[in-house]
N, C-alpha and C positions, 0 to 999 in steps of 0.2 A: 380673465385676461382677454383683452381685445384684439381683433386678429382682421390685420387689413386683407381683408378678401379683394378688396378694387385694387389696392394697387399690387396686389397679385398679378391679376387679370392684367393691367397695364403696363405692367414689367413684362408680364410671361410675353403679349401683342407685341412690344415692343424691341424686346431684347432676345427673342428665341422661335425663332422662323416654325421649328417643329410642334411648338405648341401653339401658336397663330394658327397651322394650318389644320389642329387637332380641332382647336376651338370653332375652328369654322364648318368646319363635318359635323359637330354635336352639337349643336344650338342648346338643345334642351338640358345638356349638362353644364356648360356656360350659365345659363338662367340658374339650376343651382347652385354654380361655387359664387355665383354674382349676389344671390340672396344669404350665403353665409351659411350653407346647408352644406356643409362638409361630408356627413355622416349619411346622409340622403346621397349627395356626389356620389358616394361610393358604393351603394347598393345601387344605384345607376348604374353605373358603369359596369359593375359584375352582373348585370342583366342585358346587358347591349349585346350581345352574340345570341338570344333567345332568337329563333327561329329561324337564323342562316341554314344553310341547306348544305353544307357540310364542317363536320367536327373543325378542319383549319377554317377556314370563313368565319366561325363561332368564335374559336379563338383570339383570332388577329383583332376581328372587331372590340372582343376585351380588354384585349391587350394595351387599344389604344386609347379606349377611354378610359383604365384605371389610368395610366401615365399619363395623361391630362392633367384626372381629376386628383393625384400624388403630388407630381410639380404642384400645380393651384396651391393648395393645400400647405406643401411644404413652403411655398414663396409669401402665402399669408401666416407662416409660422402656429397655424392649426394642426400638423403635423409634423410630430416630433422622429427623429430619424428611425427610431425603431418600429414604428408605425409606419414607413415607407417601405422601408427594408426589407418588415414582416411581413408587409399585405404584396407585395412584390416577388419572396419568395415561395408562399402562400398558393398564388397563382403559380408561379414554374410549378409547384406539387404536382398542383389538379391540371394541368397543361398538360405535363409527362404522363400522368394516369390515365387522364381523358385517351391520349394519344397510343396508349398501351394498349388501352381495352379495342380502339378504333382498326389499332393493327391487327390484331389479334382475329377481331372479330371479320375483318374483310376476308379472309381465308379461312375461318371456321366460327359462320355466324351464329348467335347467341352462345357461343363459348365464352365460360368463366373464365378472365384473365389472370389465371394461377400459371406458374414457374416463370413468369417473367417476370423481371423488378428495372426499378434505375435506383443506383445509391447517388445521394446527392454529394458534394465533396464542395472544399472550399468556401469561398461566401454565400454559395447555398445551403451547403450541407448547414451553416452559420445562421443560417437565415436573414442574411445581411445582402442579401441581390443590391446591386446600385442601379441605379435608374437605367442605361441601357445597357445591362452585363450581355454577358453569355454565358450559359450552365453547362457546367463540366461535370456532366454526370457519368456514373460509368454503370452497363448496364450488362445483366447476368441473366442467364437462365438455367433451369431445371429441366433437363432430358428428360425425365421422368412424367414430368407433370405438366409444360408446355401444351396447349391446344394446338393441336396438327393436323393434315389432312394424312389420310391410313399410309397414304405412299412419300409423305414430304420424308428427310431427315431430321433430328430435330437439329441439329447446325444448321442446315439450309432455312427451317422455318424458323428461328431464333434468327437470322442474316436478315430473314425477308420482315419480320418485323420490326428489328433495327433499323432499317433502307425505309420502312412506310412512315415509321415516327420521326426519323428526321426528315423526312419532305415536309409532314406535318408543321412539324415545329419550325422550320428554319425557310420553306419557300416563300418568295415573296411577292407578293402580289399588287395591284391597286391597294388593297387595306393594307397590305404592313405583310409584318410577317411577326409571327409569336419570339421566338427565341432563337437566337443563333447557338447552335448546339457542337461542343471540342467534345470530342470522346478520347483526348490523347491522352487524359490520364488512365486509361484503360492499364491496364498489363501488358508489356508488349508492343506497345504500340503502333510499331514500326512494322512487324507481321502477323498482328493478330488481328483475329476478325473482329466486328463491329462489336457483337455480344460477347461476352465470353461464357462456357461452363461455369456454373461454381463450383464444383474439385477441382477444375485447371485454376479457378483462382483461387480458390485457397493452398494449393500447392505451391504458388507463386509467393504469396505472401508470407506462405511457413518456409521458403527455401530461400527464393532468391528476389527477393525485392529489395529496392535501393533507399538508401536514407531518407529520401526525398518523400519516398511514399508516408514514409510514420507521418510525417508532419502534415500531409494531405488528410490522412484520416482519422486526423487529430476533431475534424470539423464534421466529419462522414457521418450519415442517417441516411437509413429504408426513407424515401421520398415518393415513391410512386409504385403502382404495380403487385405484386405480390408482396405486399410490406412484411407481415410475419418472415418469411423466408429471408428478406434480408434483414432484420434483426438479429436472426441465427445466424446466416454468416459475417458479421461484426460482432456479435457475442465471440463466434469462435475463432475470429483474427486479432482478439483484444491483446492475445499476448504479445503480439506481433506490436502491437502501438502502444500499450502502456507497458513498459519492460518493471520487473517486481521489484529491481535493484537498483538506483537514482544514476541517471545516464548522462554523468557529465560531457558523454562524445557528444552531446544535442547538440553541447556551445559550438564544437568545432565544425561539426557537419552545417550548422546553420552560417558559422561564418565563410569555414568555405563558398555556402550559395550565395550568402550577403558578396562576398569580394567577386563572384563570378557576375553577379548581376550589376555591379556598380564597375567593373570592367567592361562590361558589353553594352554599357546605355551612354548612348554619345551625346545627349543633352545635356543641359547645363547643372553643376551639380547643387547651385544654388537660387533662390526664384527668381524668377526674371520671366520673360517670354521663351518658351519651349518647354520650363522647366514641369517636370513629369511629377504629380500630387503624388503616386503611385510609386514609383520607383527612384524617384531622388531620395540623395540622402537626407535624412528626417521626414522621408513620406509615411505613407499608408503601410506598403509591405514592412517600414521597418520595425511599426507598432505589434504588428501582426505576429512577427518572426519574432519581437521578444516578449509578450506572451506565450508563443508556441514553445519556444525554450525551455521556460520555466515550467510548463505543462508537461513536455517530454521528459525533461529531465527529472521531477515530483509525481509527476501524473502517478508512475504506477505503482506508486506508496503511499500515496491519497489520492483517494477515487473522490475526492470535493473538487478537484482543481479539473476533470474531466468535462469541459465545460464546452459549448460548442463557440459560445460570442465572445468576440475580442473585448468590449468591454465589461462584461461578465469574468472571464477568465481573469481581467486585472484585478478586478474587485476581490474576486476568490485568493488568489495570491496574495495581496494584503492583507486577506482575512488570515491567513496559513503563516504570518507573518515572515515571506519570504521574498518580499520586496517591500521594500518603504512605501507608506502609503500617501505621501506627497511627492514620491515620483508618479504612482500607478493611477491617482488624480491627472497629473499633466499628462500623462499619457493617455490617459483615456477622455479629458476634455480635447486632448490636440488632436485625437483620431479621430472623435465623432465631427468636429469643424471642418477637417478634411474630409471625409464621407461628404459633409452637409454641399460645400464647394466642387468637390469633385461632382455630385450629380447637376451643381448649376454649371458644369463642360459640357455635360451630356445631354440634358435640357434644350441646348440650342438647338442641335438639328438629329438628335437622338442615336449618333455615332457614338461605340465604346472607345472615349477619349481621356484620359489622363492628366492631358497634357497642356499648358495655359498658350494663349493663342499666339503667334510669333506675332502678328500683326498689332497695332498699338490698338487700331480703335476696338478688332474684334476684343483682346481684351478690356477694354474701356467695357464693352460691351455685357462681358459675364459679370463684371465686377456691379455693375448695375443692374443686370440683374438678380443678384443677388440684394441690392439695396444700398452695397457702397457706391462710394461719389465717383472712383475711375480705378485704372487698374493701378495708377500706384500705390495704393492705397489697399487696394489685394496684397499686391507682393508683399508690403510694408508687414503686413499680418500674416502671412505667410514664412515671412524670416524666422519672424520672435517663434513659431509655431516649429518651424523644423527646426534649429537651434537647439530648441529646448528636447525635442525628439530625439533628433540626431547625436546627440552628448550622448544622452543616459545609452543610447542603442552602442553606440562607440566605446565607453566604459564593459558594460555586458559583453562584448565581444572581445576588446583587448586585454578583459582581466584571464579571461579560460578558455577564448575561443582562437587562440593561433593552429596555426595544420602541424602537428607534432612531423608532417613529411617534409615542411617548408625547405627550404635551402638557407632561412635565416637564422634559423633554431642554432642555439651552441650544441656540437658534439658534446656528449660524454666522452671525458677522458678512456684511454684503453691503452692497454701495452703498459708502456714504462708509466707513461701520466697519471696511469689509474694507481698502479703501485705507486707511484710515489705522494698520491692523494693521500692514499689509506694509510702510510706512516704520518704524513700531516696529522689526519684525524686522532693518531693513536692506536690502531688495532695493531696486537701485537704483533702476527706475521704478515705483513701488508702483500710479500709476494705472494705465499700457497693464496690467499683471500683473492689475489687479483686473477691466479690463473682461474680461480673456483666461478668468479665470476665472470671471464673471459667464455668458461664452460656453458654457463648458463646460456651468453649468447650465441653461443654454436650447437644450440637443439639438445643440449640434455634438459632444457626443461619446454616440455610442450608449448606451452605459455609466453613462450619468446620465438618461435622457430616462423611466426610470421613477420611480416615488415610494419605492419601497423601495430604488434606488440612490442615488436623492437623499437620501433620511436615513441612511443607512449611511454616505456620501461626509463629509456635514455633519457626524457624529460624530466623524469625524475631519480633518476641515481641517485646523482650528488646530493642533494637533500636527501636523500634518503640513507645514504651512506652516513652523514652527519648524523642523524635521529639516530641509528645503530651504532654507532661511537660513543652517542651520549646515556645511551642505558647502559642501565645496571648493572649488565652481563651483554656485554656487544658481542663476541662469538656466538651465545647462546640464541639472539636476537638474531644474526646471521642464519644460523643451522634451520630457524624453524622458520624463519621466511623463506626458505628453500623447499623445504617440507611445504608448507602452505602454497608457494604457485605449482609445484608437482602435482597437488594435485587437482589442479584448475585446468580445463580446455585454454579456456580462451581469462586471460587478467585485464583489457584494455580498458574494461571499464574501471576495475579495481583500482589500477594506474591512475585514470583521469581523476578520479575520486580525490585521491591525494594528492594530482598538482592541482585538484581546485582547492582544496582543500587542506591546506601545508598542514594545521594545527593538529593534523590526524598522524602525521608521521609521527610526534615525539609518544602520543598514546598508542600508538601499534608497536614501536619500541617496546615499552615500557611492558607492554601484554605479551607481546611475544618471549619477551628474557624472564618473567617472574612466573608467569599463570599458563603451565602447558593445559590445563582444561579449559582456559578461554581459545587458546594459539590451536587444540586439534579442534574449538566451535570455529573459526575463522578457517582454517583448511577445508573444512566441509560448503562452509557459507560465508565467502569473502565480503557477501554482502551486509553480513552483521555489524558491519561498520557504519553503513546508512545512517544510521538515525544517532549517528556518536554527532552528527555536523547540527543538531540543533539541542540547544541547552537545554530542552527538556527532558536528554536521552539523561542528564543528572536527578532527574527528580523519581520520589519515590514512587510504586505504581500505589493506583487510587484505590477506592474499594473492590471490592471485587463484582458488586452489582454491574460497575463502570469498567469495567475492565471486561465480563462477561457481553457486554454490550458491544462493546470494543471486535470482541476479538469474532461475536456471531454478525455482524456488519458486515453484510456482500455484495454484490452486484448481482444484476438481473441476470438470471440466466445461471446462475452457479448452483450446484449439485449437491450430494451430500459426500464426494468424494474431493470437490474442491474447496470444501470448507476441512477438513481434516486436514489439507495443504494448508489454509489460510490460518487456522489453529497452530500449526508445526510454525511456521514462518515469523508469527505474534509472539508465542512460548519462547518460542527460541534468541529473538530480539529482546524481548522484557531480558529471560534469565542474562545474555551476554551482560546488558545493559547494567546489571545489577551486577554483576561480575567485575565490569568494570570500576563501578562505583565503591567498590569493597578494594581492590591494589588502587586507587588511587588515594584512599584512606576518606572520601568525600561523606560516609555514612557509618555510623555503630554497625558491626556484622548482627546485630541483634536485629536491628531495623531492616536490615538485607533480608535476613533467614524472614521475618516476615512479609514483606515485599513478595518472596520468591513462594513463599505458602497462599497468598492474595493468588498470584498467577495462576497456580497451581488447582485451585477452588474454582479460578472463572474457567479452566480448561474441560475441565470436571463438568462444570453448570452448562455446559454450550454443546460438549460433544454426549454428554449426556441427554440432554434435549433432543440433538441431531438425531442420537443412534436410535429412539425411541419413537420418535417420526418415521424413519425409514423403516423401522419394525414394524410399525403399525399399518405399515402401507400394505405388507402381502400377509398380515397376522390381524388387524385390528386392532382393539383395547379391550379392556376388562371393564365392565362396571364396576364400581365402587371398590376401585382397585388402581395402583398406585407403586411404582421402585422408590426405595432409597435407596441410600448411599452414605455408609461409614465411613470417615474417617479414622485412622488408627497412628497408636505413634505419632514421630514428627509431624504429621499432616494433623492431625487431633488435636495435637498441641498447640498448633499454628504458626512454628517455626519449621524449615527447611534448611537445608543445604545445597550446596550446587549438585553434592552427589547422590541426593535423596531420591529415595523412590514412594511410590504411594502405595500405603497399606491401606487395603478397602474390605469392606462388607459388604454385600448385597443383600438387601430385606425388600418384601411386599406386604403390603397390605391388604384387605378383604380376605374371602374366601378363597381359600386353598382350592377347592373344586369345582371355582366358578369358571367358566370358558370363555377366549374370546372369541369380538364378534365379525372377526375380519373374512375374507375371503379363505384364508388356511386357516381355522381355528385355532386351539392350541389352550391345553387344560394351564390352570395358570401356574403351577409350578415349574412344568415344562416352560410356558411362554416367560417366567423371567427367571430362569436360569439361561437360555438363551438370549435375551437381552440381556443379563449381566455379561454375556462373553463377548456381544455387541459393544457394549461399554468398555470393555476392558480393552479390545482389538482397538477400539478408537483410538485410547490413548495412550497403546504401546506399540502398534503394529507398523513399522516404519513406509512412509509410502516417499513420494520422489522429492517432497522436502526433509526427508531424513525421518529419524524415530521422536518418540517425546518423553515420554516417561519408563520408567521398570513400574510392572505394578504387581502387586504381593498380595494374596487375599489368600494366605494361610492363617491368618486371627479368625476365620468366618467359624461359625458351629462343627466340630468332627473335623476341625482343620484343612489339608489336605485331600482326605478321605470322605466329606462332607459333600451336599450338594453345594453349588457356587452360590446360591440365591436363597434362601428360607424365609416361613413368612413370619409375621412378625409375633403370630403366639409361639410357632417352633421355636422363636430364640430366645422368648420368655422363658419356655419351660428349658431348654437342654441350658442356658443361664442358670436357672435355679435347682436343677436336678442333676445334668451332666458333666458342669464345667468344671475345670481343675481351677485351684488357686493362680495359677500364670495365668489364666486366660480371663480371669477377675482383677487381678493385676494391669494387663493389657486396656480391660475397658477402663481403667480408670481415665486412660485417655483420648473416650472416644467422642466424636462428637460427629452429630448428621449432617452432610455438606450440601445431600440433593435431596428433596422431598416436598411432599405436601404437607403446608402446615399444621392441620392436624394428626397427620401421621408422624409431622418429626415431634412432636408434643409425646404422645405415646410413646417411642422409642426412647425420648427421653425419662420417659416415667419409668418405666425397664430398669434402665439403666440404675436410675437413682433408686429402685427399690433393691434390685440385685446388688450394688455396692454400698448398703446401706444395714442388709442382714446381718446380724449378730454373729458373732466369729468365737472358734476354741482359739485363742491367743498365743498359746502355747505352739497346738497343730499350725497354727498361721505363719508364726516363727519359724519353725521346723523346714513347711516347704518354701517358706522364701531365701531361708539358708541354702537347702539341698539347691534348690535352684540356681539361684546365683553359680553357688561352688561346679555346679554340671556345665554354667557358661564358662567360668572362668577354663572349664580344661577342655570345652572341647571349641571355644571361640575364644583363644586369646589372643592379646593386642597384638599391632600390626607392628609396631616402634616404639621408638621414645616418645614419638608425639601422638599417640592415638588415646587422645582424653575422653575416647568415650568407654572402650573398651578394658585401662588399663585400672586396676586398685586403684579405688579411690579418685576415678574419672566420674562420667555422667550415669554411666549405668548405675554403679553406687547411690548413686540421689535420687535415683529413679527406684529405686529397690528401695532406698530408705520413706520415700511418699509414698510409695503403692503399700508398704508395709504399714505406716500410720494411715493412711486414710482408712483401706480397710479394717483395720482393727478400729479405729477409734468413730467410723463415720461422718471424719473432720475434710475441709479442702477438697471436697469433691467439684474441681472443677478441668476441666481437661487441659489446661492449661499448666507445664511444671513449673512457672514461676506465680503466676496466682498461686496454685495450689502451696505453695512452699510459703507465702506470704500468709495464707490463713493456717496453713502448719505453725509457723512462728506463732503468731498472733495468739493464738493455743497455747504458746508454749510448749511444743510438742516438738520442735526444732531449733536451734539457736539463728539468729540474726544473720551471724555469718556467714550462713551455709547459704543462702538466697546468693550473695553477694560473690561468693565461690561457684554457683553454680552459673553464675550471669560470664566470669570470666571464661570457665570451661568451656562454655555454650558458644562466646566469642568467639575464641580459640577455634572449637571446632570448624565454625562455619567458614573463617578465614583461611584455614590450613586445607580443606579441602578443597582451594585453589591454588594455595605455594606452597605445601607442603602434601601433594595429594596421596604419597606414598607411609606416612607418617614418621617418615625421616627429616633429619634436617635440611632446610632446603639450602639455597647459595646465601651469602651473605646478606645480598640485598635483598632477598624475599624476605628473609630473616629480621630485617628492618622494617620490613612492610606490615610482617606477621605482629610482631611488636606494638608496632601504632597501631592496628587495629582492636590489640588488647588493653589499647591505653596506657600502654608504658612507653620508656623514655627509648629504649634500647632492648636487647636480646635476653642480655643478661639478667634484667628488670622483671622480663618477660617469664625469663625460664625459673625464677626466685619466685614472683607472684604464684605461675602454675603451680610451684611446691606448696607453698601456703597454703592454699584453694584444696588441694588434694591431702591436707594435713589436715587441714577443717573438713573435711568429709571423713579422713578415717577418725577423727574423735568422734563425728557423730553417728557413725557407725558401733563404734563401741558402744557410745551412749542407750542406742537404739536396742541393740541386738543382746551385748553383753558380749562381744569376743571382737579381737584384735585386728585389724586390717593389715594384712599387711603388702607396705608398699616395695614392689620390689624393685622399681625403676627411681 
């Protein structure tokens, strides 16, 4: 591409006094933008401070020959804005650091410039400087580590450094001056000193900082100074800026600032002369603010969107597909044109200006140089350009961003109107309902006893009162969304959620009246509604490779305590998610129960990994040594339930008496017996995002009474020498979840030779009888509907495959409906019984969300439970399960030779 360098140089002479008088101080960079040496230009220029005689002198002299040779460059279209921007912000960096180490050092010379930082914020932190900005940094130190003289304080010497770097940066001289420097985004502003502590500012940020601030540090990076140090303090303010739950207050807090800033700018609010690139409507801030939105409000549920550049951040967001991506096109072509214009304001005489000239010809004058013919001809491009901004910003803000405080909001009905709503809707007692909810807003629930709960709450009654009329069970729905904000501090977010969001009220109905083990996951974590607002919170979860990946994916700076949170938080999202997908009838409960077995496997793969790193950090490793990890049971089999726990094993490999090599040693039976308790605490031990799993490692060797861990000849031989027939039984459905390839090889070879030795048929018989008959009297069923437990439910099938496999060495696969499908195949079972056990299994996995007691649930669970078995009705439902449980006791007869009998 060809790039007019001349009529750069003759527009910039021509049409911008500040670059005429730059060109005229630097001859010798002139010669190069004049010969087409851009790239030379600008190693020019970053050398033009060599040998000034002090740090600001050095500076300024840079300062003014990169802006020179940026303008040149940008006005012969050789650089592109991110390349202005970048090398722009680039310098403010090394400007602030140069200027840090200079303060530092004039009070204590050749001191390392440690505990002092500047965070950069904004279009710096952004790396988007415009041609004459000012940087709003805000700048911190460490008491602790500060260079000081013996007798300074370190506040006083933290002040005196602050006071050196801004003269530095901001005095002006014959040359220029480097940067005009705001510290008012500081903390405080208005009485706090120049620098601040970092514990006064993180105190500030964890207590009492204002909306405004999130969105400022949306853009925030260590820029200068002791950079580690402030990396750690933005690692540890992230919760502060990315919140973990989708924060639809962004919309309102942002429009709030949108209306206060378009109230207070008395320019014209469309292009013309005066009009402000910046802060009119469809300028710069309003591209800015609705990327930040969508950041704030996503950001702390995907860490992709945590982006610092505005058009970066749009790109990201069409990628998340959470804006259209021929809006986030127009908006990010419209922003970067205004960036490109706005620095041809500041070009003229190098003021931070905005705003297009009142005058006709100084306009005439940017607009040419810029390369158009005059200024109406600006404006003209300037309409179509905010127009097209100013919509889509306008839509974004009037669909979710009104002030639930406004004065224009409709009341919620109360007193007589609300009662006389509630017999509109249909609830049966509309009064007691009205006083209950009268209650609510006079502080019996936490949750409303503020004024921004109470109009957040008010915003959405009425619809939400409707969604509770139209389920199932509207009291039921009632009762436990009462329960559920009880026990929430603060619900504003939860609220905003669902006035952005209506389509979520008729599904929290719906969850709240049929499914009390989704309705108490929702009182603990309101926020497990997040991910109900994009359609792939319906799809089933992926392998477990992908899902393990998923769920050990973190951010810099995270621990092995804050990935146990991040694990609880994912677990807990997927199971709702699949909970859902089961009472909305969207998926076979069979497809569910594995879904929930995939999750359960990646949780396993990730905090198994985690807990064995952090072992190894004060213990080492073992050579040629290695944990697994059994599966048992449900988990074995590779179905779940919502109420399932995980039955585990714990084996190693190598030598029993080999040691490890870490700083604590530890012989290795000891070392992974205590890693299996590492593992186990991972994934049962509840920490601040709640518990995750029950885990059960009574099937291990000596049960109970056994070490937690054995290696893996101990389980070969007490396998083949010590095990009772249950516990041979048991592995039929084990399977290794976490291991080394060659060691799960081996364990499998175990396995398949121990369920594969030759059996007295008789004695086999004998204790699969007695057993059974020992469960059925000292575990029996729960109700009428506990198919697992009752004659002729799932245990029965299970009894009747552990009984033929072992005896006949058929279906050895840990799976019970494989295993039942090469049974058949055999002939060793009827056809039926696959088909009986697929319904029970249904059954189960369904009823341990509407039916969790294994009673009958309310009618409309009862229609839920139904569809999920594939029948038409209840009645359908409760005829099929007899069938199914008649075809298990003939093939128990078949099997055994004696009568089942069902007593339910």
């Amino acid at each position: 591409m060809t790039h007019d360098w001349t009529g750069a140089l003759t527009r910039a002479r021509a049409h911008a006094p500040f670059l005429a008088h730059g060109l005229d101080r630097l001859p010798a960079l002139e010669a190069r933008l004049a010969a087409g040496d851009g790239a030379g230009a600008l190693v020019w220029a970053k050398r033009a401070g060599d040998g000034a005689e002090t740090v600001g002198s050095a500076l300024r002299r840079e300062k003014l020959a990169l802006a020179v040779a940026l303008a040149v460059g940008d006005l012969a279209g050789a650089f592109p804005l991110l390349t202005v921007t970048g090398e722009l912000s680039t310098f403010a960096d090394r400007a602030l650091d140069v200027a840090i180490a200079d303060a530092i050092r004039a009070r204590v010379p050749d001191a390392d410039p440690t505990g002092f930082l500047a965070l950069a914020l904004g279009k710096h932190g952004a790396q988007e400087l415009n041609y004459s900005s000012d940087i709003d940094p805000i700048l911190l130190y460490d008491p602790a580590l500060l260079p000081r003289r013996p007798r300074d304080e370190p506040g006083e010497a933290a002040q005196r450094v602050a006071r050196t770097l801004m003269e530095t940066m901001s005095h002006v001289t014959h040359e220029g001056y480097v940067f005009r420097v705001d510290l008012r985004l500081r903390p405080a502003s208005e009485v706090s000193p120049l620098a601040i502590g970092i514990d006064a500012a993180l105190s500030h940020y964890e207590s009492s900082a204002l909306a405004w601030e999130r969105a400022a540090f949306i853009r925030a990076r260590a820029c200068a100074g002791d950079i580690a140090a402030g990396e750690q303090f933005l690692a540890a303010i992230r919760p502060f800026v990315w919140r973990k739950s989708l924060d639809f207050g962004a919309i309102t807090e942002i429009g709030r600032l949108t209306n206060r800033i378009r109230a207070s700018h008395s320019g014209p609010q469309r292009p013309g002369p005066g009009f402000d690139l910046k802060k009119g409507r469809g300028g710069i801030r309003e591209v800015e603010f609705f990327a930040q939105t969508h950041q704030l409000i996503h950001g702390g549920r995907n860490p992709a969107l945590r982006l610092r550049g505005t058009r970066a951040s749009l790109d990201a967001l069409a990628a998340a597909g959470l804006v259209d991506p021929d809006d986030t096109r127009v908006l990010g072509d419209s922003y970067d044109r205004l960036r490109q214009l706005e620095h041809r304001l500041q070009m003229v005489a190098d003021q931070q200006t905005h705003s297009l000239p009142l005058d006709s010809a100084a306009l005439d004058a940017v607009a040419r140089l810029d390369g158009l013919e005059d200024g109406a001809a600006l404006v003209a491009e300037l309409e179509a350009i905010t127009d097209a901004v100013g919509a889509r910003y306008d839509t974004l803000i009037a669909q979710h961003g009104h002030d639930p405080g406004a004065s224009t909001l409709v009341a919620a009905p109360q007193g007589d109107a609300l009662e006389d709503e509630l017999g509109r809707l249909g609830f049966a007692d509309p009064a007691a309902l009205s006083a209950r909810i009268e209650g609510w807003r006079l502080g019996k629930l936490r949750a409303l006893r503020s004024e921004a709960g109470r109009a957040a709450f008010e915003a959405i009654q009425l619809p939400l009162l409707s969604a509770f009329a139209a389920a199932p069970e509207p009291m039921r729905a009632v009762l436990r969304w009462e329960e559920l904000l009880a026990g929430l501090p603060s619900a504003v977010n939860l609220f905003r959620l669902l006035e952005a969001r209506p389509a979520l009220l008729e599904l929290l109905a719906r969850i709240l009246s049929l499914a009390a083990p989704l309705a108490d996951a929702l009182a603990r974590r309101a926020d497990l509604l997040d991910p109900l607002i994009d359609a792939s919170a319906f799809d089933l979860p992926p392998a477990v490779e992908a899902l393990a990946a998923e769920f050990a994916r973190g951010e810099d700076g995270d621990d092995y305590e804050r990935l146990l949170d991040r694990v609880r938080r994912k677990v807990g999202e997927r199971r709702f998610a699949l909970g859902v997908q089961l009472i909305e009838g969207a998926r076979d409960p069979l497809e569910i129960g594995q879904g929930l077995c995939r999750v359960a496997e990646a949780a396993l793969t990730v905090l198994a990994d985690a807990a064995a790193a952090e072992f190894a950090r004060a213990h080492g490793r073992i050579a040629g040594s290695a944990m697994l990890v059994m599966g048992y049971g449900r988990l074995g089999g590779g179905v779940l339930t919502h109420a399932s726990d995980l039955d585990l094993v714990f084996l190693f490999s190598g030598d029993s008496a080999a040691e490890s090599d870490g700083a604590r040693p530890l012989g290795a039976t000891l070392y992974y017996n205590r890693l299996a308790q590492r593992i186990s605490a991972a994934l049962s031990v509840p920490t601040a995002e709640g518990a995750l799993y029950e885990v059960d490692t009574r099937l291990r060797p000596s049960g109970a009474q056994g070490p937690l861990a054995v290696s893996l000849d101990s389980f070969a031989r007490y396998q083949h020498e010590s095990a009772w027939t249950w516990e041979h039984m048991a592995l039929a459905r084990a399977r290794v979840l976490h291991g080394q390839p060659d060691d799960r090889r081996e364990a499998e070879r175990i396995v398949r030779e121990v369920l594969t030795v030759p059996r007295d048929s008789a004695k086999l018989r004998t204790d699969v009888l007695h057993m059974r008959g020992e469960m059925a009297r000292h575990k029996p069923d729960k109700g009428p509907l506990d198919v697992k437990l009752m004659r002729g439910g799932l245990v029965d099938i299970e009894f009747i495959a552990h009984f033929l496999q072992l005896r006949d060495g058929t279906g050895l696969v840990p799976s019970l409906p494989g295993a039942l499908a090469q049974l058949a195949d055999a002939g060793l079972v009827p056809a039926a019984l696959r088909t009986a056990h697929a319904m029970l299994a249904r059954f189960l996995i369904a009823a341990r969300l509407l039916a969790p007691d294994a009673h009958e649930p309310s009618l409309a669970a009862r229609a839920v439970l139904a569809k999920a078995c594939q029948c038409g009705d209840w009645g359908e439902a409760m005829a099929v399960l007899a069938d199914a449980r008649a075809v298990v006791a003939a093939c128990w007869a078949a099997t055994f030779g004696e009568d089942l009998e069902l007593n339910r």
